[in-house]
C-alpha positions in Angstrom: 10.8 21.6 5.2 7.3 22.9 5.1 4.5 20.1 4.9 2.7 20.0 2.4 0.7 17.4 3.4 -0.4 19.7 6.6 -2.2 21.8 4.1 -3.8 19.1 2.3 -7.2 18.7 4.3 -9.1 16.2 2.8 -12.5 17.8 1.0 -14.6 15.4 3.5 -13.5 17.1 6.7 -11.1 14.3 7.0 -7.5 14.2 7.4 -5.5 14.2 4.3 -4.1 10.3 3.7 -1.1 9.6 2.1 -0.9 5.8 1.2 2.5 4.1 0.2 2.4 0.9 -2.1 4.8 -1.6 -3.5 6.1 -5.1 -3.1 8.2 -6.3 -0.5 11.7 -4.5 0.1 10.7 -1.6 -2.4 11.6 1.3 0.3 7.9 2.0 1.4 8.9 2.0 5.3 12.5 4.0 4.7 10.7 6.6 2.7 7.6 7.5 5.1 9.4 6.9 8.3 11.7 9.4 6.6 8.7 11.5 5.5 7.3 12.1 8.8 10.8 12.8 10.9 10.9 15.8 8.9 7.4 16.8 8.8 6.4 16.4 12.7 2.8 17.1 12.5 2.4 14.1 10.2 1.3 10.3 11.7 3.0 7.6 10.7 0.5 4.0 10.2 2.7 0.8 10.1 2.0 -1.6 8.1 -0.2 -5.0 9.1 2.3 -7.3 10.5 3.9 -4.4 12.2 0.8 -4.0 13.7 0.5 -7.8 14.6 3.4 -9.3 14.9 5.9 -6.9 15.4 7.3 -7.3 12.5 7.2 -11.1 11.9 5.4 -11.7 8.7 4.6 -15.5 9.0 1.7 -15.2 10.1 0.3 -13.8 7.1 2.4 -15.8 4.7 1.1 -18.9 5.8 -2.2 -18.4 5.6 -4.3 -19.4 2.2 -4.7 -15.9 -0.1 -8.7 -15.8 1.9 -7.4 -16.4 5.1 -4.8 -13.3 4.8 -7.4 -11.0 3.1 -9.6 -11.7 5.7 -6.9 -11.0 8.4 -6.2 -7.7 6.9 -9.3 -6.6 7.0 -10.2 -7.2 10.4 -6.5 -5.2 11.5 -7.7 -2.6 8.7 -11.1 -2.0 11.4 -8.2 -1.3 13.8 -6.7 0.6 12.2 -9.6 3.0 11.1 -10.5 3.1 14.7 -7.0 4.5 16.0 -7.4 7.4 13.6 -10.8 8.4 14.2 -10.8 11.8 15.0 -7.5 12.3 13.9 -6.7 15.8 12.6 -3.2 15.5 11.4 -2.2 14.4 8.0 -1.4 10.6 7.7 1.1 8.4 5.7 0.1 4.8 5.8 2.4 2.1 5.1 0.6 -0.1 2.9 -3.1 0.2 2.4 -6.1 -2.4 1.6 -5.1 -2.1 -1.7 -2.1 -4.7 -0.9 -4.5 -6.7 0.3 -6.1 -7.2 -2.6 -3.8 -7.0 -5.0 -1.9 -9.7 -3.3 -5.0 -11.9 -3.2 -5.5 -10.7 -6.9 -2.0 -12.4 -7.7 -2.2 -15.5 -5.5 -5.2 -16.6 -7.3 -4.1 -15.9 -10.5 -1.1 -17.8 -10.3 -2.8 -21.0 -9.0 -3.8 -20.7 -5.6 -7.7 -19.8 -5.9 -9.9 -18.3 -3.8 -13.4 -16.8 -3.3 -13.4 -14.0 -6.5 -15.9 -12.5 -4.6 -14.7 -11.9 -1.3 -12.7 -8.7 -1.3 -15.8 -7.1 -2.8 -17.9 -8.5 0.2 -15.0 -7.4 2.5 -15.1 -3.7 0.5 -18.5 -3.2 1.5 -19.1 -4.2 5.1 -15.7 -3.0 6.3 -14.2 0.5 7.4 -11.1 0.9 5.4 -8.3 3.9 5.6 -9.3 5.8 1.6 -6.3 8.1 1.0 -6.5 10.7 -1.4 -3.2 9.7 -2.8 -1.3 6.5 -3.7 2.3 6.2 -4.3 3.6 2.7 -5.5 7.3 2.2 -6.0 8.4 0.5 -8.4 11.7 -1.4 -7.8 13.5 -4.4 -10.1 13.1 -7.7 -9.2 16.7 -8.1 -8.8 16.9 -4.9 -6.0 14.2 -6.5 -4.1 15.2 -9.8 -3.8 18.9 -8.4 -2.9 17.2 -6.3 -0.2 15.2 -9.1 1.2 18.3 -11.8 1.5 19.9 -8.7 3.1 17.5 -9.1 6.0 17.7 -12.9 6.1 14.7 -13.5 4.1 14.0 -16.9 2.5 12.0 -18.0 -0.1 9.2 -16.2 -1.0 6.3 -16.4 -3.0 6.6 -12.6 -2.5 10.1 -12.5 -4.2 8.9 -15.0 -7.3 9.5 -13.4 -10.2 6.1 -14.3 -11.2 4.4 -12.9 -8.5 6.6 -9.6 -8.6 5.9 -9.1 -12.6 2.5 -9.6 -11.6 2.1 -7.3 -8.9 3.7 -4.5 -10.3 1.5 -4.9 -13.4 -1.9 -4.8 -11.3 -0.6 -1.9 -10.1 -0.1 -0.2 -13.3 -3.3 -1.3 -14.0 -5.3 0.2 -11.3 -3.7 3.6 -11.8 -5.8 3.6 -14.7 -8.7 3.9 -12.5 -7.2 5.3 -8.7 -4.6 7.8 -8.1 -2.0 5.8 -7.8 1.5 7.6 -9.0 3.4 5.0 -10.2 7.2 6.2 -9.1 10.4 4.2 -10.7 12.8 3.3 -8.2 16.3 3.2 -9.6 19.2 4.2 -7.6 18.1 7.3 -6.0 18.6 8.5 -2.1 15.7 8.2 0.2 15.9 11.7 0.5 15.5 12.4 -3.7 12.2 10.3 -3.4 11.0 12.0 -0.1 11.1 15.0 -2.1 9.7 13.4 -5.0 6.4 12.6 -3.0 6.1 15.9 -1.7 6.2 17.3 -4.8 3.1 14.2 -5.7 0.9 15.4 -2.9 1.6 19.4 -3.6 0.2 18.3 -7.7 -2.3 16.1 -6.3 -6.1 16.8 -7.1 -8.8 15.4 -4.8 -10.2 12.7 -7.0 -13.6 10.4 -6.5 -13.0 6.8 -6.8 -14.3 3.6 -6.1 -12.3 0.6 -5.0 -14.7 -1.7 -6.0 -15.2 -0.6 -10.2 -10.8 -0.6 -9.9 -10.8 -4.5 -8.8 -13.7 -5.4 -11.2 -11.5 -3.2 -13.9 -8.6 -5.2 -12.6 -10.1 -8.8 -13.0 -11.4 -7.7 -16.7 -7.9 -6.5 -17.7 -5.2 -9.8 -16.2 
């Protein structure tokens, strides 16, 4: 398959950035791992834990909603710094947007936290700003299947609640990002492989800020 993304060089000089969103279990992983074995010349960024723990997402889980958001952000710096220079197209798994979001949700279902932090954190830290975000957008009821599948217990991440929630921030943001919101139902990995590779070919370079989408957030949930 030709890449498209190849061809996509970001209007700043920069690489183009693919970013892939969505709650736990939602296929994020499967789909860009999938992405970039058949488009070679495209880098693959794991997401945070991966690049922490190996995999092991404790760490992150049991730490208060600041504690994680501050946690992300300092792997985030890493991460920024590994690419620089980069000249291939990049699919990240996850971005900072999880981040937030997730601290978005935590506080609003109880566990409260300093509103203003992720803005703070926005503005004196290098963060990965694709040009396109793709959130799947799996049922509840798949991604809790998924995630017993792998031995996974209970989860705040798997609450209802915070899954309803999640998904809606989301939905709301794309008002304001490019976010492409993409149902998940029961198609093959490689339907919605193609399905993003037809998002990035339609994609127009857009100017956003991260900071007016989270204050757009908070006014809207």
């Amino acid at each position: 398959m030709n890449c498209t993304l190849t061809s996509r060089v970001a209007d700043d000089n920069g690489p183009y950035v693919l970013g892939l969103e969505g709650n736990v279990c939602s296929g994020k992983t499967t789909i860009g791992l999938q992405y970039c074995r058949e488009n070679h010349r495209v880098f693959f960024v794991p997401e945070y834990w991966e690049m922490i723990t190996g995999g092991e997402r404790t760490t992150l889980t049991e730490l208060n909603a600041n504690g994680a958001l501050k946690m992300v952000f300092a792997i985030e710096e890493q991460r920024c710094a590994a690419l620089t220079g980069a000249n291939s197209p990049i699919v990240c798994d996850r971005t900072i947007l999880t981040a937030l979001v997730t601290n978005f949700v935590r506080g609003r279902l109880g566990e409260h936290g300093d509103v203003e932090l992720p803005v703070q954190l926005l503005r004196d830290s290098r963060v990965i700003r694709p040009k396109l975000f793709v959130f799947f957008d799996v049922q509840n009821e798949v991604q809790l299947e998924r995630w017993q599948s792998r031995g996974g217990g209970n989860s705040i991440f798997t609450s209802p609640d915070f899954q309803n929630l999640y998904r809606r921030s989301f939905y709301c943001l794309a008002e304001r990002l490019p976010i492409k919101v993409m149902p998940v139902v029961d198609e093959t990995v490689a339907t919605l492989v193609r399905q993003v590779e037809l998002e990035v070919r339609n994609c127009a370079s857009t100017v956003y800020c991260v900071v007016e989408a989270l204050r757009y957030l908070s006014s809207k949930i």
